[in-house]
N, CA, C and O of each residue as an XYZ file, in Angstrom:
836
protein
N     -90.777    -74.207     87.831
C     -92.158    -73.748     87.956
C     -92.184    -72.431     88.742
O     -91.719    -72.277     89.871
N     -92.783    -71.515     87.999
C     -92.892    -70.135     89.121
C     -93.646    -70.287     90.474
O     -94.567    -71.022     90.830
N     -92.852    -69.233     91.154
C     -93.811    -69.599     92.617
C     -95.179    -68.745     92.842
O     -95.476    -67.570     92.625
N     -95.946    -69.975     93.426
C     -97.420    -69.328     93.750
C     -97.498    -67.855     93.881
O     -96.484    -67.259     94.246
N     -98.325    -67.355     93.687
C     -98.875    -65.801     93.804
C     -99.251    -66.019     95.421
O     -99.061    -65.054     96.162
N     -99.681    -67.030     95.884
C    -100.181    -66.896     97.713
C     -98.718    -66.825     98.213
O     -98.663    -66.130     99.228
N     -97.417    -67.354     97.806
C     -96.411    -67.660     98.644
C     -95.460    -65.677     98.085
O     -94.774    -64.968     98.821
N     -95.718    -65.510     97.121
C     -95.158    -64.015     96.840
C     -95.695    -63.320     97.836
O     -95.033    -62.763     98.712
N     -97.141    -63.316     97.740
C     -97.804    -62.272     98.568
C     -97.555    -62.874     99.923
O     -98.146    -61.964    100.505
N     -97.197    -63.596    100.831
C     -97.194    -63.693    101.990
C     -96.077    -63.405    102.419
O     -95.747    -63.007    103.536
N     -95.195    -63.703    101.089
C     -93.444    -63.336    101.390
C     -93.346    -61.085    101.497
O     -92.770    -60.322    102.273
N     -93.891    -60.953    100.752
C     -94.301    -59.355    100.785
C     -95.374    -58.698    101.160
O     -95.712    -57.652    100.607
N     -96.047    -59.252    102.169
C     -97.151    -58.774    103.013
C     -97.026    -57.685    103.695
O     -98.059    -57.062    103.940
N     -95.959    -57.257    104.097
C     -95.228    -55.831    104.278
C     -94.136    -55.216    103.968
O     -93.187    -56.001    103.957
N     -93.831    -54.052    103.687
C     -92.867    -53.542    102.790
C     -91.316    -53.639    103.773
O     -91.430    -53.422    104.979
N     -90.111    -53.921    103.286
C     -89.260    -54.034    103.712
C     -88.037    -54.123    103.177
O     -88.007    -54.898    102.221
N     -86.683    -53.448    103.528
C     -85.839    -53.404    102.964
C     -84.882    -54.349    102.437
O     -84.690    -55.297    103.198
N     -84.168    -54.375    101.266
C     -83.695    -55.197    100.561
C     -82.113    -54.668    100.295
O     -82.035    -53.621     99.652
N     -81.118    -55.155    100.634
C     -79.982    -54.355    100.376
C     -78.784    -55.661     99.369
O     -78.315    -56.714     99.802
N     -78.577    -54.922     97.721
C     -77.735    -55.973     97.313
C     -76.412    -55.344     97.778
O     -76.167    -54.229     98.239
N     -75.591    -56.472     97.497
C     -74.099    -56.326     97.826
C     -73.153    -57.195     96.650
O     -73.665    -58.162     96.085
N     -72.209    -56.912     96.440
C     -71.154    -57.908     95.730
C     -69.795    -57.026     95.015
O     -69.828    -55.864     95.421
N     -69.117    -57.171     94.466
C     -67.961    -56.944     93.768
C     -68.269    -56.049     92.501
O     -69.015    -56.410     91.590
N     -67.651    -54.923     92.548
C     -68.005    -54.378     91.164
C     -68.228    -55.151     90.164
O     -67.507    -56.148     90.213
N     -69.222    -55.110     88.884
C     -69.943    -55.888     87.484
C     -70.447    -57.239     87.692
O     -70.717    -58.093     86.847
N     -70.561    -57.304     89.462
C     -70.686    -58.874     89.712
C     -72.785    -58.681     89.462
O     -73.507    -59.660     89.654
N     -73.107    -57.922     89.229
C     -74.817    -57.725     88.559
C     -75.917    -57.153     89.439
O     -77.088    -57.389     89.142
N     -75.564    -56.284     90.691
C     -76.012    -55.960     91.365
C     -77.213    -54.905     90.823
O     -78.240    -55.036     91.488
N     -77.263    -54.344     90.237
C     -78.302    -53.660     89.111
C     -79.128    -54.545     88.267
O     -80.321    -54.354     88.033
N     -78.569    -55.317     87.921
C     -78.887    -56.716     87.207
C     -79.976    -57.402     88.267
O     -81.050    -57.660     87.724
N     -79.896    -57.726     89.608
C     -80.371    -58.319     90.133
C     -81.980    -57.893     90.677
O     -82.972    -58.553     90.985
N     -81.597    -56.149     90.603
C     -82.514    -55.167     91.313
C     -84.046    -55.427     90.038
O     -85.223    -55.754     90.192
N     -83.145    -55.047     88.778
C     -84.130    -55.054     87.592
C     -85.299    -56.247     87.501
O     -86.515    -56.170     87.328
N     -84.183    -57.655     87.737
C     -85.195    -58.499     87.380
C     -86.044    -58.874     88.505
O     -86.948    -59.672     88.255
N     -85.877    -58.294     90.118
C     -86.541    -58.482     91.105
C     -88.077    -57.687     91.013
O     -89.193    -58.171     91.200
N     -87.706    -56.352     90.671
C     -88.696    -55.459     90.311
C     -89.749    -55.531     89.341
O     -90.927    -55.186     89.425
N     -88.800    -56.279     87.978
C     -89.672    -56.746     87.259
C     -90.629    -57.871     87.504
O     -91.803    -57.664     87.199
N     -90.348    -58.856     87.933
C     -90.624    -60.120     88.736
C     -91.710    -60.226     89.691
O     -92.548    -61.112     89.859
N     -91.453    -58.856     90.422
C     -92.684    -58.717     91.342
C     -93.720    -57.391     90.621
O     -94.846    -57.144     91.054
N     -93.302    -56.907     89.872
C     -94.241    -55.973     89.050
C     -95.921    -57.045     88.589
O     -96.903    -56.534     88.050
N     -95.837    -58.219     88.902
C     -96.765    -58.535     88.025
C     -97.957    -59.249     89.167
O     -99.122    -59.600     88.981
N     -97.077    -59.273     90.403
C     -98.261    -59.513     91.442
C     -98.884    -57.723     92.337
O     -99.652    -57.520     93.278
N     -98.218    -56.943     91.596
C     -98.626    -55.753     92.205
C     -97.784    -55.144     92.924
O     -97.913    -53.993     93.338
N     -96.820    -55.910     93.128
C     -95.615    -55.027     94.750
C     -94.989    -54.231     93.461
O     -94.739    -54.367     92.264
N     -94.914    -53.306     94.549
C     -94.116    -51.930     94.327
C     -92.882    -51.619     94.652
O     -92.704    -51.086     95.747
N     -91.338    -51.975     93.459
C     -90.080    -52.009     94.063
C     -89.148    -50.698     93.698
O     -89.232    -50.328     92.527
N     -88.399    -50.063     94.437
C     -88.102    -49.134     94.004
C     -86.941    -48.987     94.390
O     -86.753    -49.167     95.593
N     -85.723    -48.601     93.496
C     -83.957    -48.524     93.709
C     -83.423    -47.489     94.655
O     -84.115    -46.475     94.754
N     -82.906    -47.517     94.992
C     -81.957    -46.439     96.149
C     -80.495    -46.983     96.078
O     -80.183    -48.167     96.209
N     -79.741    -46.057     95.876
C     -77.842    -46.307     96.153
C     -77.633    -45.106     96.934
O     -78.253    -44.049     97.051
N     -76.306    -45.707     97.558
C     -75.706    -44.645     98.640
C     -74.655    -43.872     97.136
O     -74.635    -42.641     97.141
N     -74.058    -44.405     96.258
C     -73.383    -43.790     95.395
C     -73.739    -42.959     94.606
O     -72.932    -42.318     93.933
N     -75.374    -42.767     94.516
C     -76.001    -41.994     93.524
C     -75.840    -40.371     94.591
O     -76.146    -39.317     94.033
N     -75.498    -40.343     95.639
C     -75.522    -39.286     96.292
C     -73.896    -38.667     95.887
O     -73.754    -37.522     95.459
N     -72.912    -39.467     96.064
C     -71.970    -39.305     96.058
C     -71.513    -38.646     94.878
O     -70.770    -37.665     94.839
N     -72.123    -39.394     93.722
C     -72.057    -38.994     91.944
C     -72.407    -37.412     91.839
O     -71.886    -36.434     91.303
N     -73.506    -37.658     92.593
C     -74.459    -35.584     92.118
C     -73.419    -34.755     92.596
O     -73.042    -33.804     91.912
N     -72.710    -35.112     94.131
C     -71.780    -34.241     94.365
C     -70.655    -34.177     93.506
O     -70.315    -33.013     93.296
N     -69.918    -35.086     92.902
C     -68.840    -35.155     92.304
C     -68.790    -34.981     90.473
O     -67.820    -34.902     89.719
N     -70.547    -34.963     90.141
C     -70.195    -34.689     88.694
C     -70.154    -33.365     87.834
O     -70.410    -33.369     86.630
N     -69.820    -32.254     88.533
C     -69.690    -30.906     88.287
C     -68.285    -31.254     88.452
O     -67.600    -30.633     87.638
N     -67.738    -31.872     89.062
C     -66.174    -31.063     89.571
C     -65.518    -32.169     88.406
O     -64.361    -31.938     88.057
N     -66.049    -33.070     87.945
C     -64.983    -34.254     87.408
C     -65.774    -33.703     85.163
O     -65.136    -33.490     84.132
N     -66.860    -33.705     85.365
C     -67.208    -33.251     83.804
C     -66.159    -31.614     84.212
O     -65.318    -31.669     83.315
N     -65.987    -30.931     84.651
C     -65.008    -29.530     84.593
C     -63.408    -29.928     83.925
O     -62.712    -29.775     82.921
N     -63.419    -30.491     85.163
C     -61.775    -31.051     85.371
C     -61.442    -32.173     84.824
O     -60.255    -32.385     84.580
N     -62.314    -33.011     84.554
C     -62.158    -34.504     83.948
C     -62.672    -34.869     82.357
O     -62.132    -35.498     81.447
N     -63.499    -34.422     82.431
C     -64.351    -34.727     81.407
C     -64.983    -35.246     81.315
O     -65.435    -35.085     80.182
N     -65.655    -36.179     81.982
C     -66.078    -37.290     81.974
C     -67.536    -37.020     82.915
O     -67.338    -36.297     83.892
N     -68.943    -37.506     82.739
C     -69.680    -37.435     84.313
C     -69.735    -38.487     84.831
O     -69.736    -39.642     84.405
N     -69.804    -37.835     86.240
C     -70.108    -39.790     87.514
C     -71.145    -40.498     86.852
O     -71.381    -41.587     87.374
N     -71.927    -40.177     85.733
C     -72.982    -41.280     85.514
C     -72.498    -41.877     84.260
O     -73.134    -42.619     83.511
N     -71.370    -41.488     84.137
C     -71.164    -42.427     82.655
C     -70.876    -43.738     82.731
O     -70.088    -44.416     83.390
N     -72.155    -44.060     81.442
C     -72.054    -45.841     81.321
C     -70.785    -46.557     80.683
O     -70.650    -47.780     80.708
N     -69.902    -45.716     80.129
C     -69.300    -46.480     79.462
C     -67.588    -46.733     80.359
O     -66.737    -45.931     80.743
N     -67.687    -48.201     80.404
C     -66.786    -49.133     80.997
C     -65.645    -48.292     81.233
O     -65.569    -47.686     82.302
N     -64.707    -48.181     80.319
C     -63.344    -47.734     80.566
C     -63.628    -46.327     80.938
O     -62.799    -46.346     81.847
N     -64.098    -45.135     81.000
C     -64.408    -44.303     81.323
C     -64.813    -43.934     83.417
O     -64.559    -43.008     84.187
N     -65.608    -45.417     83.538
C     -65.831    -45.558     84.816
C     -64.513    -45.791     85.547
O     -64.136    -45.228     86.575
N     -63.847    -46.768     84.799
C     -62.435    -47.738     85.570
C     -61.391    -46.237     85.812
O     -60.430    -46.381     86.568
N     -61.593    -44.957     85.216
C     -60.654    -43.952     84.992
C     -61.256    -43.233     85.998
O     -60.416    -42.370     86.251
N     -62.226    -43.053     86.751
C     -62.923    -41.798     88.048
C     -63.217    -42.552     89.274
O     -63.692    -42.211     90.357
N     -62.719    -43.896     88.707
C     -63.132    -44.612     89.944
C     -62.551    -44.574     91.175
O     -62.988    -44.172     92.253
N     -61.526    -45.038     90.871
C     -60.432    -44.381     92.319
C     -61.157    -43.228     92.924
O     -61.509    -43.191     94.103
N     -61.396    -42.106     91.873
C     -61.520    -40.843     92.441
C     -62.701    -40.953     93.343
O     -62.689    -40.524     94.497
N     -64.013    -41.706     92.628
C     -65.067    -41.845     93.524
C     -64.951    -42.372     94.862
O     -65.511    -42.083     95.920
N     -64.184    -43.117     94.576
C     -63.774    -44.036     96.113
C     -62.765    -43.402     96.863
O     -62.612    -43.572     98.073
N     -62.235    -42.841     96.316
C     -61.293    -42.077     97.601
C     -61.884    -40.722     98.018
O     -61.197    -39.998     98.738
N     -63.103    -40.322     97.625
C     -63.937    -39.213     98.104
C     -65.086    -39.488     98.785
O     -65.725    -38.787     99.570
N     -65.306    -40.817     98.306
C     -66.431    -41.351     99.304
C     -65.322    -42.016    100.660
O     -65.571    -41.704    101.825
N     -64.588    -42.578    100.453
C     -63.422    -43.083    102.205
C     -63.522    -41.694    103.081
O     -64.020    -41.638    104.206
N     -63.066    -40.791    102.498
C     -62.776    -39.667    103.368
C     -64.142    -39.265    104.499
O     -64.168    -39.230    105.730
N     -65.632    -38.888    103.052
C     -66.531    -39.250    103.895
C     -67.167    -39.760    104.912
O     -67.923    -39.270    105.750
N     -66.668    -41.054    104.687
C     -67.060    -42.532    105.354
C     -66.229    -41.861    106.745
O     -66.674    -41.516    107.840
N     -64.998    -41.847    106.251
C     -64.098    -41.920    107.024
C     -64.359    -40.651    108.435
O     -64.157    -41.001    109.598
N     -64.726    -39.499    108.160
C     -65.010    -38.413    108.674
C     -66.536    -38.459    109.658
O     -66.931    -37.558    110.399
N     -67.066    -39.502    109.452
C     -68.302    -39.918    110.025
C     -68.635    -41.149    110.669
O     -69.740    -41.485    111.092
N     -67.208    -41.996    110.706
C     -67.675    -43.477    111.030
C     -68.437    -44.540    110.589
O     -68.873    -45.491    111.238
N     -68.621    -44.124    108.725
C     -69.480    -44.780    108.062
C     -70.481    -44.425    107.930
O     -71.159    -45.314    107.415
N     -71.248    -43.197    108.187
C     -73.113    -43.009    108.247
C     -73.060    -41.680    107.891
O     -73.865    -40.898    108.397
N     -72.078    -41.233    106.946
C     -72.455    -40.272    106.110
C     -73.188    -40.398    105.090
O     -74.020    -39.507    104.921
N     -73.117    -41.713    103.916
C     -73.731    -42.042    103.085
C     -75.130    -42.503    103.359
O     -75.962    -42.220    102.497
N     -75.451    -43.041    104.216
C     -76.469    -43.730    104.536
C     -77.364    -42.716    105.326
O     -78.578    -42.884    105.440
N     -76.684    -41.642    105.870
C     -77.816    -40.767    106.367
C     -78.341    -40.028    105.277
O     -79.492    -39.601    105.184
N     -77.452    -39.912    104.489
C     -78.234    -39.126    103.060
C     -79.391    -39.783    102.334
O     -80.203    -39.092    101.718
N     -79.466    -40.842    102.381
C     -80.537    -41.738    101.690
C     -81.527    -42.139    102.464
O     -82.585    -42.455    101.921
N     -81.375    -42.221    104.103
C     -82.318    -42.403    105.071
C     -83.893    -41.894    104.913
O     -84.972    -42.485    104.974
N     -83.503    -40.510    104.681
C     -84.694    -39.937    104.548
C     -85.988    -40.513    103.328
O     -87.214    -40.410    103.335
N     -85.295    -40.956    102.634
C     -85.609    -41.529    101.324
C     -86.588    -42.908    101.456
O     -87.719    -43.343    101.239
N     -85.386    -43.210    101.928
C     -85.736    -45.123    102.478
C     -87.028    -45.029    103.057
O     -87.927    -45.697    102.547
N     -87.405    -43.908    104.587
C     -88.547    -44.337    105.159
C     -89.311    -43.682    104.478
O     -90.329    -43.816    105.157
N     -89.682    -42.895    103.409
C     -90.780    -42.544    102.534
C     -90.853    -43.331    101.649
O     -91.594    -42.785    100.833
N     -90.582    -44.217    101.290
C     -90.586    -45.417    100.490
C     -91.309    -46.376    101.142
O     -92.164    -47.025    100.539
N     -91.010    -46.587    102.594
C     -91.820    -47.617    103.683
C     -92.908    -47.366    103.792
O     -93.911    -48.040    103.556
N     -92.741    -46.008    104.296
C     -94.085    -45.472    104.410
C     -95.417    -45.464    103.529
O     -96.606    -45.403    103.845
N     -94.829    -45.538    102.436
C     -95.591    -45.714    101.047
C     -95.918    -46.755    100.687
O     -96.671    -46.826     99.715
N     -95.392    -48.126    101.453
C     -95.701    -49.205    101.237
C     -95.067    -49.702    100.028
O     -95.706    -50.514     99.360
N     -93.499    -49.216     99.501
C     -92.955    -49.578     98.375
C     -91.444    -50.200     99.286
O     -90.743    -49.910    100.256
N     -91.570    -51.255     98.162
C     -90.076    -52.021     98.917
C     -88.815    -51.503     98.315
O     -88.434    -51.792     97.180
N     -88.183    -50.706     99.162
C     -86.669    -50.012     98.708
C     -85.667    -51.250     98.430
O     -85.624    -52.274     99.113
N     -84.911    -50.980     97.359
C     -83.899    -52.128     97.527
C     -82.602    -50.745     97.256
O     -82.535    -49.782     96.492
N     -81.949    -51.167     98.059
C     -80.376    -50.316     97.823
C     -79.403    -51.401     97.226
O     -79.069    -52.532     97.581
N     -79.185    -50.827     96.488
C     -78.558    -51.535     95.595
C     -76.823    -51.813     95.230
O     -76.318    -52.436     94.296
N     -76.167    -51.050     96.415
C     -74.804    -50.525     96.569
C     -74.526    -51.163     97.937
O     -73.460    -50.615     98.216
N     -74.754    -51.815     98.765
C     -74.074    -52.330    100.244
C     -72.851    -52.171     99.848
O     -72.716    -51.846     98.669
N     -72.007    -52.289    100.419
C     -70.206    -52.020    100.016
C     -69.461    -52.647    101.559
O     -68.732    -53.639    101.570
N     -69.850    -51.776    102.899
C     -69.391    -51.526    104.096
C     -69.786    -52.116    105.204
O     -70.969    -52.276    105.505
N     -68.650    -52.538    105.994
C     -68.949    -53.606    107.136
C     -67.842    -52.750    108.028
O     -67.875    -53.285    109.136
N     -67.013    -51.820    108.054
C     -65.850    -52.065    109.159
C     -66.242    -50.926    110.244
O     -65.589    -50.996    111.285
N     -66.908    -50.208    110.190
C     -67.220    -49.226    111.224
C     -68.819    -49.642    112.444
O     -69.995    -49.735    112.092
N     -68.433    -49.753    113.382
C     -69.858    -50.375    114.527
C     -71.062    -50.108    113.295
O     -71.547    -50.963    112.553
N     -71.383    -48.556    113.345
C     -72.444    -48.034    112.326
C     -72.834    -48.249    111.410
O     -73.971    -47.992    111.015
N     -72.098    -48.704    110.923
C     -71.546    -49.054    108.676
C     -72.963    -49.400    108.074
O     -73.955    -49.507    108.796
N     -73.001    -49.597    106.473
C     -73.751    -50.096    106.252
C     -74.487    -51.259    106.404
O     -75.685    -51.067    106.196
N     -74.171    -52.490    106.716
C     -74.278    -53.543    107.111
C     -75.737    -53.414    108.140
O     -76.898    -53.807    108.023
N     -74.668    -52.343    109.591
C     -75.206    -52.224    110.631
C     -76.946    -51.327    110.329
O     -77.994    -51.556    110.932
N     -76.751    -50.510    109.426
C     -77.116    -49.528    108.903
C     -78.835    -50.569    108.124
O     -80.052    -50.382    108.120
N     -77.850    -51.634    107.586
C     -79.749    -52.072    106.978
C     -80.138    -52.968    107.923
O     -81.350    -53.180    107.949
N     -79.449    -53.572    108.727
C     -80.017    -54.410    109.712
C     -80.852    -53.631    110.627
O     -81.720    -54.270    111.220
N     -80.754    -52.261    110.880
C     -81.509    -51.391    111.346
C     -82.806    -51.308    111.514
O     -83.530    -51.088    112.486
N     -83.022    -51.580    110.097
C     -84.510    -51.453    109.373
C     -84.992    -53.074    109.333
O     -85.952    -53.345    108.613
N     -84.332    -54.158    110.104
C     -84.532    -55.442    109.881
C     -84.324    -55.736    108.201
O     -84.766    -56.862    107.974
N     -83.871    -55.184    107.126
C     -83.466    -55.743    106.223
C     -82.447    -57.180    105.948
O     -81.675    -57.907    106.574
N     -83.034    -57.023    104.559
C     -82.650    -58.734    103.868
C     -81.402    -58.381    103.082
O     -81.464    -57.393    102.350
N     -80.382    -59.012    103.145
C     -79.442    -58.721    102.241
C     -78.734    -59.606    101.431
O     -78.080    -60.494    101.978
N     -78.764    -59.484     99.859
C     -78.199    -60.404     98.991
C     -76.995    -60.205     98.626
O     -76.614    -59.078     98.312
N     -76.211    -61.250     98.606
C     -74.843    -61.047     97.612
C     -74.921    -62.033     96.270
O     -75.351    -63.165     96.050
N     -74.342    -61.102     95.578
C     -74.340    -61.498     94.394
C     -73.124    -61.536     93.902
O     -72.381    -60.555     93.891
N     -72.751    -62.935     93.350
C     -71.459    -62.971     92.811
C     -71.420    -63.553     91.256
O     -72.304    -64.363     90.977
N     -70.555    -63.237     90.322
C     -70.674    -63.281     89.180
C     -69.850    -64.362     88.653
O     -68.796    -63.743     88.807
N     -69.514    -65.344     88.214
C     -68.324    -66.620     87.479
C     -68.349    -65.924     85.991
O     -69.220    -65.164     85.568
N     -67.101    -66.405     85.264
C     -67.324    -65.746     83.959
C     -66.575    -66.736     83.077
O     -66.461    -66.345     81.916
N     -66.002    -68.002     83.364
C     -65.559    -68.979     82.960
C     -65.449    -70.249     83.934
O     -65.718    -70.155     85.131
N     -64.976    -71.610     83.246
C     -64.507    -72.490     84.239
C     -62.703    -72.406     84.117
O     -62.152    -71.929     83.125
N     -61.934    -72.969     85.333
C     -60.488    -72.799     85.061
C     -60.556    -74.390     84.903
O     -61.500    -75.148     85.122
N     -59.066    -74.696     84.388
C     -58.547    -76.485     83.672
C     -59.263    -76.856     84.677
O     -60.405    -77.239     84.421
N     -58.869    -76.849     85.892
C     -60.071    -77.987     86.588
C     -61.345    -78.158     86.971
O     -61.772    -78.677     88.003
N     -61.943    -77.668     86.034
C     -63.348    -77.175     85.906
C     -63.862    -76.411     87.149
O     -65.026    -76.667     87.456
N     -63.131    -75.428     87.996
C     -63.537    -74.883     89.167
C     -64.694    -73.202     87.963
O     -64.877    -72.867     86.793
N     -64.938    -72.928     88.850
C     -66.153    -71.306     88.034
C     -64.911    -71.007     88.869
O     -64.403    -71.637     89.796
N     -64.374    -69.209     87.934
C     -63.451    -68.308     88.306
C     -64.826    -66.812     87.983
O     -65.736    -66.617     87.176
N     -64.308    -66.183     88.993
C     -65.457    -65.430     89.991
C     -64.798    -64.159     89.637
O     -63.579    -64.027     89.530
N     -65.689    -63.220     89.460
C     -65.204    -61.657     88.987
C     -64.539    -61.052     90.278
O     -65.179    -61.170     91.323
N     -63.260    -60.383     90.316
C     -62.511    -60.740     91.657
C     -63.130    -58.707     92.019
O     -63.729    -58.002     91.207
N     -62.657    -58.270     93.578
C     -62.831    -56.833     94.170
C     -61.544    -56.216     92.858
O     -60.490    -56.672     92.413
N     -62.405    -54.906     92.609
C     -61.348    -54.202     91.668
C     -60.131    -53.099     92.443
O     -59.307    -52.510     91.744
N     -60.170    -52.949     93.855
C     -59.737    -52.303     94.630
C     -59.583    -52.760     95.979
O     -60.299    -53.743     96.167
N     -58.813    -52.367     97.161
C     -58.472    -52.737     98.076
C     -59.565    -52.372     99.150
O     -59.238    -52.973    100.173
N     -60.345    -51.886     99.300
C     -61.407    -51.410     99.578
C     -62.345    -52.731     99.784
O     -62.645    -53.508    100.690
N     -62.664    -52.496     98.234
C     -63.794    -54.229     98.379
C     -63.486    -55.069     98.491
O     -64.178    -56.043     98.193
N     -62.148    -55.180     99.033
C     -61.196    -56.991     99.023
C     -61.340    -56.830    100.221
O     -61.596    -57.870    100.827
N     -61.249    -55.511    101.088
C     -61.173    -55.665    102.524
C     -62.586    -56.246    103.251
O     -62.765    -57.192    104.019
N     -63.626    -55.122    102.585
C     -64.662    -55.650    102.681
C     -65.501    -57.310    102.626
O     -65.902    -58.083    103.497
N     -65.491    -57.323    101.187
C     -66.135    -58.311    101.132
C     -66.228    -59.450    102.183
O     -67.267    -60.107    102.244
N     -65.134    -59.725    103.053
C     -65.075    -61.049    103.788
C     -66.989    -60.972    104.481
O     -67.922    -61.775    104.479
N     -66.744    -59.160    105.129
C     -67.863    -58.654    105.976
C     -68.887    -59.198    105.522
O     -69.597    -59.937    106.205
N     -69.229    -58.758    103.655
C     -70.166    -58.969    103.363
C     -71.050    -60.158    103.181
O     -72.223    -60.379    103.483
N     -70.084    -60.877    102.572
C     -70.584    -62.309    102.503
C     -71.251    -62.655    103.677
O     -72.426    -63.008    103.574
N     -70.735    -62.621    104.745
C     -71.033    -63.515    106.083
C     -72.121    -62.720    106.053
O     -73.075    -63.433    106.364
N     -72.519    -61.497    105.820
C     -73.804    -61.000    106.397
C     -75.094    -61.173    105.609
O     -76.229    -60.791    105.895
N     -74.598    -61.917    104.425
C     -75.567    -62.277    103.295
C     -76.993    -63.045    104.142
O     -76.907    -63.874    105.048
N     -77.880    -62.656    103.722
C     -79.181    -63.731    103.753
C     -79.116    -64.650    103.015
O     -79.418    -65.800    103.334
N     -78.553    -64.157    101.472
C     -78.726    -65.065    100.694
C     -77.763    -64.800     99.507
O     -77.526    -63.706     98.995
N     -77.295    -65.912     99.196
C     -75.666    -65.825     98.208
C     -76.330    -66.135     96.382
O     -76.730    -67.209     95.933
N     -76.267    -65.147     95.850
C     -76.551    -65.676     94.501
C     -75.269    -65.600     93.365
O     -74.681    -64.570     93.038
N     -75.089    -66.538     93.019
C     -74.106    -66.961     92.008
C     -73.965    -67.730     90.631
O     -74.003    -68.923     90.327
N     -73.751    -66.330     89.790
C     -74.632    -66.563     88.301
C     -73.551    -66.613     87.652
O     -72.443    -66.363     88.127
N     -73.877    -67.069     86.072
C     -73.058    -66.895     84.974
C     -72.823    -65.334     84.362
O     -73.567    -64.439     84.765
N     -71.888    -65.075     83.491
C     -72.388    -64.408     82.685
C     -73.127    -64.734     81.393
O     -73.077    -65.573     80.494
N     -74.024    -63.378     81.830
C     -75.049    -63.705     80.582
C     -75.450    -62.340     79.520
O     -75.716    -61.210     79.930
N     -75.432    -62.567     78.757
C     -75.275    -61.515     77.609
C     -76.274    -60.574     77.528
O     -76.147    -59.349     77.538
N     -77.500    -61.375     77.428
C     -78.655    -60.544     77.888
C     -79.656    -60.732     78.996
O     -80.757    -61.196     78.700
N     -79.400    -60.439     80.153
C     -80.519    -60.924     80.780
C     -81.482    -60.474     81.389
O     -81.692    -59.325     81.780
N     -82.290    -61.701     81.505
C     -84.135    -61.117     81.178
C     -84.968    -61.880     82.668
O     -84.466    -62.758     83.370
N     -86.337    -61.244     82.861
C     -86.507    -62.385     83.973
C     -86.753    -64.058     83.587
O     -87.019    -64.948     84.395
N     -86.574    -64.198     82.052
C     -87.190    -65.528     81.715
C     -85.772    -66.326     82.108
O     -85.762    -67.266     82.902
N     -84.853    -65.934     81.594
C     -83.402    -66.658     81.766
C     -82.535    -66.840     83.593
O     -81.667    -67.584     84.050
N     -83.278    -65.845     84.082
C     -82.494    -65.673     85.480
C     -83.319    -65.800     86.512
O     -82.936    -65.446     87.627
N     -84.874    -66.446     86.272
C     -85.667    -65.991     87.279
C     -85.598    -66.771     88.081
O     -86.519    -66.709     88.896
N     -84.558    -67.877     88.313
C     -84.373    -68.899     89.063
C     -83.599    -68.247     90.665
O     -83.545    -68.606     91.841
N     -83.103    -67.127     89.839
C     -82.345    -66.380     90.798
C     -83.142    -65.639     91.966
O     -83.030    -65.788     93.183
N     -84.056    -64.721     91.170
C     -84.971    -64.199     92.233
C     -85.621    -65.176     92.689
O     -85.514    -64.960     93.896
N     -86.433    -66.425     92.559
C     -87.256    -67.176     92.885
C     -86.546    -67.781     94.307
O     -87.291    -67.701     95.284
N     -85.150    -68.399     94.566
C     -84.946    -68.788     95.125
C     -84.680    -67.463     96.355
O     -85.180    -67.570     97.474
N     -84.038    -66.537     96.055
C     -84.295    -65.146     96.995
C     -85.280    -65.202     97.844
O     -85.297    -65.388     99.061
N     -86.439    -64.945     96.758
C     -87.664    -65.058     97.703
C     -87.931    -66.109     98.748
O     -88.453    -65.968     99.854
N     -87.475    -67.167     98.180
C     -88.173    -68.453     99.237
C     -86.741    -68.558    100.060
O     -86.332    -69.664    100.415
N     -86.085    -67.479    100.312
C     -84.992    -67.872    101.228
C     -85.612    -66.552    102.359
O     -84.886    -66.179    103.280
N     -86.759    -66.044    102.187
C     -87.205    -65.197    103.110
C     -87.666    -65.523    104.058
O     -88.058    -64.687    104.873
């Protein structure tokens, strides 16, 4: 049964940050869409932010030159081939700042979004190891943070086998992330999904507020 329109609106009575987290293709975009959509219909106003979309603008002149390819390309094997590159240009960053290079770039963003009374969701959490990091970074703003993890079969003993970190990076991470979760969501894959098929997902989000 969907949840009351009094319990939405009391859950979003003021605008506030939302930060997903999880394992690369584990649906973190996926999750943003059907939240937005979901609350599109009581009136709240949700709107996306990534720390990587900063990172991309810088890096897709130099990689469509030299690579061929741009940081926004959708297509799979194409990503798995710049990826390293993205990530070892965003570490250095990170690295050169103690973690709050990325996040100061989007800052500005975030509180005109508050201000506006629209709920930012960032949609990229990644980072826990620096005091500052992201983690530290949305707890700032008193933000809520989801992890989202993806299963994509059962193994012989009927255990769900879980879309694993594609790099050493998010293997290091993740332990961080999890623990800092508000709230753990853990889905199938699903071929197409819509808010009718998954809305069990956001629903329980919400009432974990």
């Amino acid at each position: 049964m969907p949840l009351s329109k009094d319990i939405i609106l009391e859950k979003f009575k003021k605008p506030f940050v939302i930060g997903v987290s999880g394992v690369a293709t584990s649906g973190k975009d996926t999750f943003f869409s059907l939240l937005q959509e979901y609350l599109r219909q009581y009136g709240i106003t949700v709107e996306r932010l990534a720390l990587a979309d900063k990172l991309k603008q810088e890096l897709d002149p130099f990689l469509r030159e030299n690579v061929g390819i741009s940081a926004w390309t959708t297509n799979q094997a194409e990503k798995t081939l710049i990826r390293p590159m993205l990530v070892a240009y965003g570490k250095v960053k990170r690295m050169k700042s103690n973690g709050t290079h990325w996040t100061s770039q989007i800052e500005p963003d975030l509180k005109a979004k508050l201000d506006a009374g629209i709920i930012p969701v960032v949609t990229d959490i990644r980072y826990g190891e620096y005091e500052n990091d992201e983690i530290y970074w949305l707890n700032k703003f008193g933000g809520k943070l989801v992890y989202v993890t993806r299963w994509t079969k059962l193994d012989d003993e009927g255990q769900r086998v879980f879309v694993q970190p594609p790099n050493e990076d998010e293997a290091r991470n993740d332990p961080f992330l999890r623990k800092a979760a508000h709230k753990i969501v853990a889905w199938n894959t699903v071929t197409t999904p819509t808010p009718e098929n998954l809305s069990q997902y956001v629903e329980e989000f919400i009432l974990s507020l």
